[in-house]
Each structure stands twice: as C-alpha cells, then as structure tokens.
N, C-alpha and C positions, 0 to 999 in steps of 0.2 A: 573584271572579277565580280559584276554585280551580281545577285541573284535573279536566276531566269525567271522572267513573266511567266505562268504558265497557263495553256491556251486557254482563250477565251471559252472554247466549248467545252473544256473539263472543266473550268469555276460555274457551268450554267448546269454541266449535270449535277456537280457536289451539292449546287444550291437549290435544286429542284428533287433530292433524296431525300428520304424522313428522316427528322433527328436521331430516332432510335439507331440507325448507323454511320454516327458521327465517327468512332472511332475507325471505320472503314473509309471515311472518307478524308481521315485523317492519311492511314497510311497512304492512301494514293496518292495525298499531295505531296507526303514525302520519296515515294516512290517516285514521284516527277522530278522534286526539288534535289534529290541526295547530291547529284554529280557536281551542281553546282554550289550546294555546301559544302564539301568538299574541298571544292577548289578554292570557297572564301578563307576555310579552315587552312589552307595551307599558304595561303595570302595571307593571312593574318601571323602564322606561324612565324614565317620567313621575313615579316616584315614591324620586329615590336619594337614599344620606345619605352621609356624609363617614367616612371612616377613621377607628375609634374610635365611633361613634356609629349604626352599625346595625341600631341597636336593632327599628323595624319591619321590617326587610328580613331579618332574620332569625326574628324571626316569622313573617313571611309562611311562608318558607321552612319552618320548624319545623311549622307547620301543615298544609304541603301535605304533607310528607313522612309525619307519624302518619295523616291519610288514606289515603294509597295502604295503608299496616301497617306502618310500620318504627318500631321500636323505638326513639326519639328523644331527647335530650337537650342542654337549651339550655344557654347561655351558660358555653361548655367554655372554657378558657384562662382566663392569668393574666398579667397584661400585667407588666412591674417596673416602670412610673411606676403607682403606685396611684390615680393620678387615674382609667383611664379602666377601665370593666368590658368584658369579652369577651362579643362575641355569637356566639360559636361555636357551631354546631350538630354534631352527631354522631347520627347515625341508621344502626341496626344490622340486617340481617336475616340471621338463618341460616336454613341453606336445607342442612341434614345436612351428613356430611363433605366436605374439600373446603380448595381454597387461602382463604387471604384477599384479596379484591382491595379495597381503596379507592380510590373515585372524589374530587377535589376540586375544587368550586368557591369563588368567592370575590365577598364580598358588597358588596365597598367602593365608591364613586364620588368624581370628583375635584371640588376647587374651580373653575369653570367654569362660563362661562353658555354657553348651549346657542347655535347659531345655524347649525340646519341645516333650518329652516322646516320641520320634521315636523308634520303635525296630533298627536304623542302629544309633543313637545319637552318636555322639561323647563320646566318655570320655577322650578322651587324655587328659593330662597334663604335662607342663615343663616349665622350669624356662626362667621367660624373660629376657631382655637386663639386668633389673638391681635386678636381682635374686631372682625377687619375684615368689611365684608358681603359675600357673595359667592353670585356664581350655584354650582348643584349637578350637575352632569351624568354618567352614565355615558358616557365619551369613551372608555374601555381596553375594551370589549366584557363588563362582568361582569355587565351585564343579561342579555346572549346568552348567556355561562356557565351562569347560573342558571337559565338556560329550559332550555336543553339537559342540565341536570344533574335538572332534576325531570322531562323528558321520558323521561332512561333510566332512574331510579329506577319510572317507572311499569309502562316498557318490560320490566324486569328482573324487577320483583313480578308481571305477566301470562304472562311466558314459566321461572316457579319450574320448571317444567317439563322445562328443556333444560339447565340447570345445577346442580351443587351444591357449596354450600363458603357462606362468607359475603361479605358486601358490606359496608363499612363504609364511610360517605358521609359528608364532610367539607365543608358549608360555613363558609367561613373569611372571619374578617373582617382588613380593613386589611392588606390587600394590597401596597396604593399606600407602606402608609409603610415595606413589608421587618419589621412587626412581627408581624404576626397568627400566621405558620405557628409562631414561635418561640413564639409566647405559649400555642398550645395544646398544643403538644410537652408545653413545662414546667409546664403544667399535668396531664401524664400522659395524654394522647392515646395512647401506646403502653403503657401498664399497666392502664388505666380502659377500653379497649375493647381487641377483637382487633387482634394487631399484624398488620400486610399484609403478604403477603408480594409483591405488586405493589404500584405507585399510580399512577394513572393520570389527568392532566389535559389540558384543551387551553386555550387561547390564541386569542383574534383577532386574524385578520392582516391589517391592513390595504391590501395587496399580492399579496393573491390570491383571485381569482374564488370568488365566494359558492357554497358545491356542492363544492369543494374542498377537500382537509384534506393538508394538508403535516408532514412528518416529518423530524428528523436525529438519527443516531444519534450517540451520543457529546458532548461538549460543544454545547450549542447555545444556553448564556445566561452570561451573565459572571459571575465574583464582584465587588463593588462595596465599595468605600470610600470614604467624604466624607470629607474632609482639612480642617482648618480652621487656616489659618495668619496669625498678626498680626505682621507685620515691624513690629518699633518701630524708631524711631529717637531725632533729639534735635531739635527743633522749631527755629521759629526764623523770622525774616522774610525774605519772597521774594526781598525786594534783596541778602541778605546771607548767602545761603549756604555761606559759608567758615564760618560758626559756627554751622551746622548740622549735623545728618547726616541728610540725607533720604529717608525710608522708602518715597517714592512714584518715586524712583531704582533705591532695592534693588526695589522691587519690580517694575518693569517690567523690570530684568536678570533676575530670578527669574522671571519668566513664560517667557521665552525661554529659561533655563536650562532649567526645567524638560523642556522639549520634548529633551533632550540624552535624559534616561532611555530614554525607548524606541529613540529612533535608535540609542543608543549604548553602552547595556549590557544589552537586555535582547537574546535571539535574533532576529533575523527570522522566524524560523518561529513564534515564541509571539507570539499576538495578545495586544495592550496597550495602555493609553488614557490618558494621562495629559492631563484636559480643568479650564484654570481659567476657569469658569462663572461668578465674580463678582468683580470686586473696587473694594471702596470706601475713600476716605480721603480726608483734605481737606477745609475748607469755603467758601476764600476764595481769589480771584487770587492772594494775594502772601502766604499764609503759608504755611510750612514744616511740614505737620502732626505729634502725635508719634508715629502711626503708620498701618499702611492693611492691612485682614482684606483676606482672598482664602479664597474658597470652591473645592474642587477636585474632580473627579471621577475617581474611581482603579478602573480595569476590567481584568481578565484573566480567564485559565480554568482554571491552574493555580495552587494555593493558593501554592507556593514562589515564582511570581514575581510573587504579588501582594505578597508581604511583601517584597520585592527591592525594589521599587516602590517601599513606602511607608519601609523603610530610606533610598532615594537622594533622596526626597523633605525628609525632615528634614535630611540630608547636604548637600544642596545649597541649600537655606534656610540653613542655619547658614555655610555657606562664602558665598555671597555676600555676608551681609551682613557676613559678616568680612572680605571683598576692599576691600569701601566704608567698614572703618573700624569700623563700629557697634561701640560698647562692650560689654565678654565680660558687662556686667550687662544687655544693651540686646539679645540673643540674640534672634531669632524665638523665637514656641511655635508647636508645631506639634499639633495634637491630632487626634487619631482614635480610635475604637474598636478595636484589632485583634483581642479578643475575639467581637466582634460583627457583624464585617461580613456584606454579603450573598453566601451563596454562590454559586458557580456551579449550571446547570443540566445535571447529568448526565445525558443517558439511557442507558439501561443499552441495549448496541450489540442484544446477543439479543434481548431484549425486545421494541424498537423495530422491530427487523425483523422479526419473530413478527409483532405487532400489524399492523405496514402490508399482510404478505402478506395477514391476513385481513381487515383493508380494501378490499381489493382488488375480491372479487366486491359486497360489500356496497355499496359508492359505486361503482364503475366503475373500470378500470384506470384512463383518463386520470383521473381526479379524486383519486388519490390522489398524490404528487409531493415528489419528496425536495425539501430543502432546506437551507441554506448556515447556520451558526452564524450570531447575530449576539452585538452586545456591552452589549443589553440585560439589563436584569436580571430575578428573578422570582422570591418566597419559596417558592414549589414544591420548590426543591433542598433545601430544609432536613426534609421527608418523604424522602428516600434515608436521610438520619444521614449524618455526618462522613466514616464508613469505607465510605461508600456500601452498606452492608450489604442494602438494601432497593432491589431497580432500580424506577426509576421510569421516566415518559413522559410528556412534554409536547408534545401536536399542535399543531399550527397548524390553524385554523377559517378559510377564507376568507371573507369577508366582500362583499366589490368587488363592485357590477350588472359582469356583463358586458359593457353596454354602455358603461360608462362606462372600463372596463377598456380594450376597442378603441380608445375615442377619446384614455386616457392613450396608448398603442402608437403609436396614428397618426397623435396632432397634438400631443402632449406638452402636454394634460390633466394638472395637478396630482391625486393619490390625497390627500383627507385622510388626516392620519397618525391614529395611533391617538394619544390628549391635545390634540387639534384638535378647537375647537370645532362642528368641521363633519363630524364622523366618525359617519356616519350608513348602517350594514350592510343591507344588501338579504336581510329580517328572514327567510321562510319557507325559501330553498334554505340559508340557513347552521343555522338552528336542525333544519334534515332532516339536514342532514349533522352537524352538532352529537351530535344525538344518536344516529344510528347509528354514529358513531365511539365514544362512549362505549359504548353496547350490545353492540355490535360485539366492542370489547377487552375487554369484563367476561366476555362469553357464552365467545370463546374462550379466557379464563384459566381460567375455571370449569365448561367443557365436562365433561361428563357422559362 
C-alpha cells in the first residue's frame, strides 16, 4: 500500500523547471501519484482503529513517511491516564534556512459501523473502553487527512527545490476524544522538535463540493466543555410526594432554566451553546428516585464567556434546587474540567488570508470560498498555544459528489453529516485538492 516512488527522471525534470511553474509541476506529480493515493485512501478506509489505540495506522503512517526521507519518530505524546500509550508520529525535514511550517494530521476513527455500501466499507469491529462490541469506521474524514497529508509530504520532498526552511509533519492520534494534540504538546512537541512558526491543517466538510476547500479567518471552531451534573434529592414513593423532594422535578426546571444563560446573560453578539444531551434517573412508575445525572454540552469562542457560562451553570443548578426545597446537604455537584477544556479554533486572520490568496490559482478561484464559523469543536487550536503565539489554519476539504450536492439544492436531498454512518467523500477530487492545499500553503510559507 506504500506510496509509489516516482521516477527518477520526472523528479530531475520537475527539479530542473523554473519556479514560475511550480503549480504545473505540482499537478504532474499528482497526476503520477493519484492511483496510488487512492489505494492508501482505501487502505486507510478499510482498515481504522479507535482513539487511543492507533497503533497500526500510525505505523503505516510512520512507514510511508521514512520512505519518501523524512526524519521520523514514533509514538511521541504522553497521554495523563497511563493506561493508554501515544501513537504520535513526528517526521522532520530540513531543507536549509528558513521558517518552520508544521503540517497536521490525525489518525483516530469512531465507534461506528459503516453503512454506506462502499466496495472498500469498513467492517471492522472491537470492543471499546467499556467492552461493548462495536463496529469501527472513519465517519470524520481522517482517512482523507492522512492521504492528503502523505500525498504533500511526498509532493514537498520532490519539489526541495522551490523552497527552504523546515517542515515538521505531525500525525496525531485521538482526535475524536480532544486528547491527542494535548498529549503530545506535553510530551515536548515544541522542545523535542522545531517549533513552527505556522501550522497548518484541513478538515472535511461535509457541505461542500469535493474539489473545494473552504476558509475563515478568525474564530471558526468553539471551545467545548462537558458539564456533568447530579441533582440529588430525597426519595420516596409516587403516591406520596409531599415527603419527598424530587430530583426528576428540579431537574426538568433546570433544563429550562438553563437555556435562560445564553438568552439572558451572555451578549447576542457572542456565539454560545448551552446543549443538555442526556439525562437519566428513575427506575420505576411510582417511585421518587434519590437523584437524576444530566450530561451537558458547554460551547463558545471566547475563553471569558466560556467560564461566564460554566459559573451560571453551577449558579443555577444550585438555586433551583434551592427554590424546590432540596436540603443545603442534598446541593447539586456539578463537575467539569475547567483546566482542560477544548479550545477554540483560532485562525490567525493574516495568515488565513495569505494562504487562501495563494490557493487561489492553485485550485481555481471558484473553488476556493470563504466560510461561516461553526460551534464545532477540534484539538488543532491547542498547536496556536494559549497566547495564540503560533498562527495557525484550519481548511475546510470538500468532500460532496457534485451531483448529489444539486440534488441536496433541488429536491432537499439529505448530505450525510460528517459521524453519519453514511458519510462516504467522493474519494479522488477531495484527496487533489486535499493535497494541493497542503502543498500549496507549505510552498508559499517557505517560498524561496
């Protein structure tokens, strides 16, 4: 499945052309390369593993990349539950003076069984964290990442030519759980190799045409907090709830309360998401349980009004159930990490717009196309650092047949979304554009 060498006498003519027809000499490497991206892409497909446990997919990976020459290094990061080892890759080339740019992708696939009738569909299955069986599928596009990330890595080592500085190529595992980027930070990602002074990722997007790569500068992924709250109360039987205090009461005020946060103390102009995703409690018609969890999902873009957020969250947990009575020993917990949550995704506004302008001839004007923040999340932002010290960039990969694109437009054709078991990318125009976007933005960081 490795990616094919390509001959010696096409890398002597690419590298004996003027730079002025870099991007021509772009597509012919890809013109060489496609059949066997392709084939990695459906290797990849057919063969993913779970967050935390990447173990071949990052070999693979590891593999391809000391072929093409780059100076490699496995299983980088340190997770802080010690159960599980990192299968971070890190692969280096210099290439004389020059900025640093870091390309990343990521190697994770979700619990999922496949059901988008591919001849390459998944079937794996294996048991997860907590030993249920489950089907494995890449549903979030990290197959298409990692094709499009070994496709510029080859792209980039054939054209040493037209640029210099270095390249440090980052695949990353466990994406899906918000832990992988953290784990390899804190493992010395920025002391143990060159620090970047760009980084540069893309994204599939489920919502736009395969051949297309989408850009927004400035905020374009949320920071994220899971909340976990248990309203207890004081139990008791269904007939007779005068000598109770029933938590499955406070709780369904608390759900509605909750929604007061964004309406009513945070700006209209600051996007914010206060979503309860689960809540259980009870076993039986007629008893009074002693209490009911709720799982929540806490998004913004600004750090200051995420912590607003999860302040008026505990605030109002605690005052409802104090409205109903509940005992000052009988209090909600309310728990989250606020050390740890997931950051937003900053793109640095320069940068972002640097990049897209020279996208531009590379993919075609019309196929490059701005795009609208959403309130998704994505451990990419944690490669900026805190004080955003380091600009980053996260594209957007279209993915969508065309044609099925027209028929969403003009008969309201559902798009699989991207964690949809049916989210199946229209494989050769996204992994073309895939990688001329990464090549693209490395060439012009490192332009000669």
């Amino acid at each position: 499945m490795r990616i094919r060498s390509l001959a010696a006498t096409l890398v002597a003519l690419l590298l004996s052309v003027h730079p002025a027809h870099t991007q021509d000499n772009l597509n012919t490497l890809l013109n060489a390369e496609i059949s066997a991206l392709l084939s990695t892409y459906k290797y990849l497909h057919e063969n993913p593993e779970l967050s935390h446990f990447e173990e071949k997919t990052g070999s693979f990976v590891a593999r391809e990349l000391r072929a093409i020459g780059y100076d490699v290094t496995e299983r980088v990061g340190a997770y802080r539950n010690p159960r599980y080892t990192s299968y971070g890759i890190v692969a280096v080339l210099k290439n004389g003076t020059g900025p640093t740019v870091l390309l990343r992708t990521d190697l994770d696939a979700l619990p999922l069984e496949e059901n988008t009738g591919l001849p390459y569909a998944s079937k794996v299955t294996t048991k997860d964290e907590a030993g249920r069986e489950v089907g494995v599928m890449h549903a979030c596009g990290h197959d298409l990442h990692m094709t499009a990330f070994l496709g510029a890595a080859k792209s980039l080592y054939a054209l040493k030519n037209r640029w210099r500085g270095t390249l440090v190529l980052v695949a990353q595992p466990a994406e899906e759980t918000g832990t992988g980027a953290q784990a390899m930070l804190e493992d010395g990602l920025y002391q143990r190799f060159p620090k970047p002074d760009y980084a540069i990722a893309l994204h599939a997007d489920a919502l736009t045409e395969a051949g297309k790569v989408g850009y927004c500068d400035g905020y374009a992924l949320a920071n994220v907090s899971s909340v976990d709250i248990v309203v207890r109360g004081v139990g008791g039987h269904g007939a007779y709830p005068h000598g109770a205090k029933d938590p499955v009461l406070v709780a369904s005020q608390l759900v509605v309360n909750l929604q007061s946060i964004v309406s009513r103390e945070i700006s209209p102009l600051e996007p914010a998401v206060v979503t309860v995703g689960s809540i259980h409690g009870g076993s039986k018609h007629n008893i009074i349980p002693d209490d009911v969890h709720l799982q929540l999902t806490v998004r913004s873009y600004k750090r200051e009004v995420h912590f607003a957020i999860l302040d008026a969250v505990e605030r109002i947990a605690h005052g409802t159930a104090q409205a109903a009575g509940i005992p000052a020993d009988r209090m909600p917990i309310v728990t989250t990490d606020r050390d740890n949550f997931l950051p937003a995704t900053y793109n640095n506004p320069a940068l972002t717009l640097r990049l897209a302008e020279a996208l531009r001839p590379a993919l075609g004007k019309e196929n490059v196309v701005k795009k609208d923040p959403v309130m998704g999340a994505e451990d990419f932002g944690r490669y900026g650092l805190e004080d955003q010290s380091v600009p980053i960039c996260l594209f957007w990969l279209g993915t969508v047949d065309p044609a099925l694109m027209k028929r969403h437009v003009t008969e309201g054709v559902p798009l699989p979304g991207l964690h949809s078991s049916q989210f199946a990318p229209l494989a050769e125009p996204s992994i073309r554009a895939g990688v001329k976007t990464l090549t693209t933005a490395a060439l012009e960081l490192l332009k000669k």
